[in-house]
C-alpha positions as CSV (number, residue, x, y, z in Angstrom):
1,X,108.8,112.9,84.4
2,X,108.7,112.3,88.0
3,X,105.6,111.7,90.4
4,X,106.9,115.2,92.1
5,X,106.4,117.4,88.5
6,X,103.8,115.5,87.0
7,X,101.1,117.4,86.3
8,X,98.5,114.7,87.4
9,X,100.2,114.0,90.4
10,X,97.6,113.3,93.5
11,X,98.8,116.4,95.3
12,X,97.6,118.4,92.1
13,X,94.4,116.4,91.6
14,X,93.3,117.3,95.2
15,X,93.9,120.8,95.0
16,X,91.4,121.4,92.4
17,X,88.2,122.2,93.6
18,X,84.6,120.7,92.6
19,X,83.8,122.1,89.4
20,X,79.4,122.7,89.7
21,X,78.3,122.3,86.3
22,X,74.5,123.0,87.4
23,X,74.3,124.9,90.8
24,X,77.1,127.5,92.2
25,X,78.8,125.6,95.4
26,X,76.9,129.0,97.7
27,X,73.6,127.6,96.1
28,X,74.1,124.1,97.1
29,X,75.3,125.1,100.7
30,X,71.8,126.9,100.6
31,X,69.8,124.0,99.3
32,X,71.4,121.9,102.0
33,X,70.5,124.0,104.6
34,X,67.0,123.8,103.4
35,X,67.6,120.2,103.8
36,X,68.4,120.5,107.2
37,X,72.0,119.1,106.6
38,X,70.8,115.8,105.9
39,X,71.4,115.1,102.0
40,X,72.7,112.7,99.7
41,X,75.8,113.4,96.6
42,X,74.6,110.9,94.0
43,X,76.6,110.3,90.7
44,X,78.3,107.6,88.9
45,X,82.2,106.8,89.7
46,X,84.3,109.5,88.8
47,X,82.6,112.2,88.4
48,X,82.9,114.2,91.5
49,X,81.1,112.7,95.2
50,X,84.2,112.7,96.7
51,X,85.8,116.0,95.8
52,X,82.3,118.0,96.6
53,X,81.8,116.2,100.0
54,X,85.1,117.8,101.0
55,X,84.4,121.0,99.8
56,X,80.7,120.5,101.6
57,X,83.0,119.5,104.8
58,X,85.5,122.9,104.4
59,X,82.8,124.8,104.4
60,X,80.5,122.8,107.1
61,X,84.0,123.0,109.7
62,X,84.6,127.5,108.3
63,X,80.7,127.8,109.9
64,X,82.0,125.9,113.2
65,X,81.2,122.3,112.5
66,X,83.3,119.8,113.7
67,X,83.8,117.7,110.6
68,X,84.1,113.9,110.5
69,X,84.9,112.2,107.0
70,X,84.6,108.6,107.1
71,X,85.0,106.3,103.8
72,X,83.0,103.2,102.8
73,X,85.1,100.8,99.9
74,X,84.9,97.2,99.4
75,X,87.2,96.4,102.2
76,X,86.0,98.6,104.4
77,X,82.3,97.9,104.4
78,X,81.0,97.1,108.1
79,X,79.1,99.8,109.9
80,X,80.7,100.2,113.3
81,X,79.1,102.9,115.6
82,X,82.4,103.9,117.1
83,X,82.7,105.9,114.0
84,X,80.2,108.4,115.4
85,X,81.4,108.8,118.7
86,X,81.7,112.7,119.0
87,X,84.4,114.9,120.1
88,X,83.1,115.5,123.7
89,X,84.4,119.1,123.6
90,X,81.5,120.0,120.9
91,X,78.3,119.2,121.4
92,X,76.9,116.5,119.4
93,X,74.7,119.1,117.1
94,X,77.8,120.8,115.8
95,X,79.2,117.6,114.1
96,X,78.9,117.5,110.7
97,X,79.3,113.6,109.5
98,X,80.2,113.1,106.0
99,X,80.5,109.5,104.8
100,X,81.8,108.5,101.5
101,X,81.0,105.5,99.4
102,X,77.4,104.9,101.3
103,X,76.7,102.7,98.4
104,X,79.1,99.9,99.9
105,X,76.9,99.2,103.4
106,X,74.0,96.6,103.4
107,X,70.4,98.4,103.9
108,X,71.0,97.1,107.3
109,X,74.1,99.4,107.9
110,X,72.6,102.3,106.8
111,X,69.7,102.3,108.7
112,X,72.7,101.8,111.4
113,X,74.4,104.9,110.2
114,X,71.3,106.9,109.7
115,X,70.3,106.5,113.3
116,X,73.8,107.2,114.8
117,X,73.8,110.2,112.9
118,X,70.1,111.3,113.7
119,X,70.8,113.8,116.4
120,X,74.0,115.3,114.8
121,X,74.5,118.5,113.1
122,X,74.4,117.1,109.8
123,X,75.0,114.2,107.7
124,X,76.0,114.4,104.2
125,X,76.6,111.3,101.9
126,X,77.7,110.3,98.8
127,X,76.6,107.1,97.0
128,X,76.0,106.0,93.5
129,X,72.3,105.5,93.9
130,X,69.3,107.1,95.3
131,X,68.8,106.6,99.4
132,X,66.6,107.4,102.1
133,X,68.0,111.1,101.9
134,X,67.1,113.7,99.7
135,X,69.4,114.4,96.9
136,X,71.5,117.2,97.2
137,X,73.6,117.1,94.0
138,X,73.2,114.7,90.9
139,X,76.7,114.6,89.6
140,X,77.6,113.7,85.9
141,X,80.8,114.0,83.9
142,X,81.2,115.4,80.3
143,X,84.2,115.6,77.9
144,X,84.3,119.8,78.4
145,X,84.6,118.7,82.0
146,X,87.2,116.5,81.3
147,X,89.1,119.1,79.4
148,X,88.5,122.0,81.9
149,X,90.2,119.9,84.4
150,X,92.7,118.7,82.4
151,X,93.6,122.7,81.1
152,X,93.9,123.4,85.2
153,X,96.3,120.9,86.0
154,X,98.9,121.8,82.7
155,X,98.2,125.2,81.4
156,X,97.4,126.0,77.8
157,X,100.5,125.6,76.4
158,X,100.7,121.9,77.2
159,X,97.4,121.5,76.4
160,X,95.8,118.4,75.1
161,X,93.8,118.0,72.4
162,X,90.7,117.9,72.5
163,X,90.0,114.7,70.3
164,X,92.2,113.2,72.9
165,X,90.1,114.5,75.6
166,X,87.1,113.0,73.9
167,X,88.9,109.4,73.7
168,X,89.6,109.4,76.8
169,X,86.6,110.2,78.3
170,X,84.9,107.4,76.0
171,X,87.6,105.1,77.2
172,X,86.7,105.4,80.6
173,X,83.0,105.5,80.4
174,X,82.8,109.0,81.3
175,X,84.6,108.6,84.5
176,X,86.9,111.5,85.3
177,X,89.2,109.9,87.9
178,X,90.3,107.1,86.0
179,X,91.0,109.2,82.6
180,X,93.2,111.7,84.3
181,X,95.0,108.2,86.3
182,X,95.6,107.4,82.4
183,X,97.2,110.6,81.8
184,X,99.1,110.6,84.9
185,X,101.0,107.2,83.1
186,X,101.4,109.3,80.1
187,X,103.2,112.1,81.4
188,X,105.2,109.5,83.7
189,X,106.4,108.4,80.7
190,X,107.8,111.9,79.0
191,X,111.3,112.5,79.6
192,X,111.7,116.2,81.0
């Protein structure tokens, strides 16, 4: 199977939305109003940061935010305040800064980012740990997760098992993105 029909295929995986397993997505757009927009998405690897902070973001830029994604990884790990330089068009209040991978700054850079970001619309993080911000989300993963996803992206005739589900899921320590990468080689490897 190529990339283009496979089932697992990026394009696919992104066009699934954040599946809340606690709290409806219209609650937690509540609760982080409550929060004054300043909130942290805090969950192992895997199991969802990244896809809610974009859904938070769609939803911050449909109420007339100006949204800014920015992404923290091992490489990319330095604070740099050019990042928060607004679009000069909007005033600095209506930008909504959403930074991914928090976890991967030093203290030092955060406190950094924190206070670049203090007179800004909001500022919304994910990070595998607890921060100076409130939590707005705890995320966790589960094999019915797992499968619920998995259901999405082929249908119910293509369906895998469920035990299958459950090995992956224990394969991968829980983490989502890395069992549905596994099955992404799998169906690479059927012949259509």
């Amino acid at each position: 199977m190529n990339a283009r029909t496979n089932p697992f295929a990026s394009r696919q995986m992104e066009s699934l939305d954040y599946q809340c397993t606690d709290m409806p997505l219209k609650e937690i757009m509540a609760r982080l109003q409550t929060l004054h927009y300043r909130a942290a998405i805090v969950g192992p690897e895997g199991s969802g940061k990244t896809t809610l902070l974009e859904t938070i973001g769609n939803r911050l830029g449909e109420s007339g935010f100006k949204t800014v994604f920015i992404k923290f990884d091992t490489e990319n790990n330095r604070f740099n305040k050019n990042l928060f330089i607004p679009d000069r068009q909007i005033p600095f209040h209506r930008h909504a800064f959403l930074i991914d991978g928090a976890e991967q700054l030093s203290r030092l850079s955060r406190i950094r980012l924190y206070a670049s970001a203090k007179k800004a619309g909001a500022l919304v993080i994910t990070s595998h740990r607890t921060t100076k911000l409130p939590i707005l989300v705890q995320t966790s993963t589960s094999p019915a997760l797992l499968y619920d996803l998995v259901l999405k992206l082929v249908g119910q005739q293509k369906m895998t098992g469920r035990q299958e589900i459950n090995r992956l899921f224990e394969i991968h320590n829980g983490n989502i993105r890395l069992a549905l990468r596994t099955l992404y080689d799998t169906w690479s490897e059927i012949d259509e």
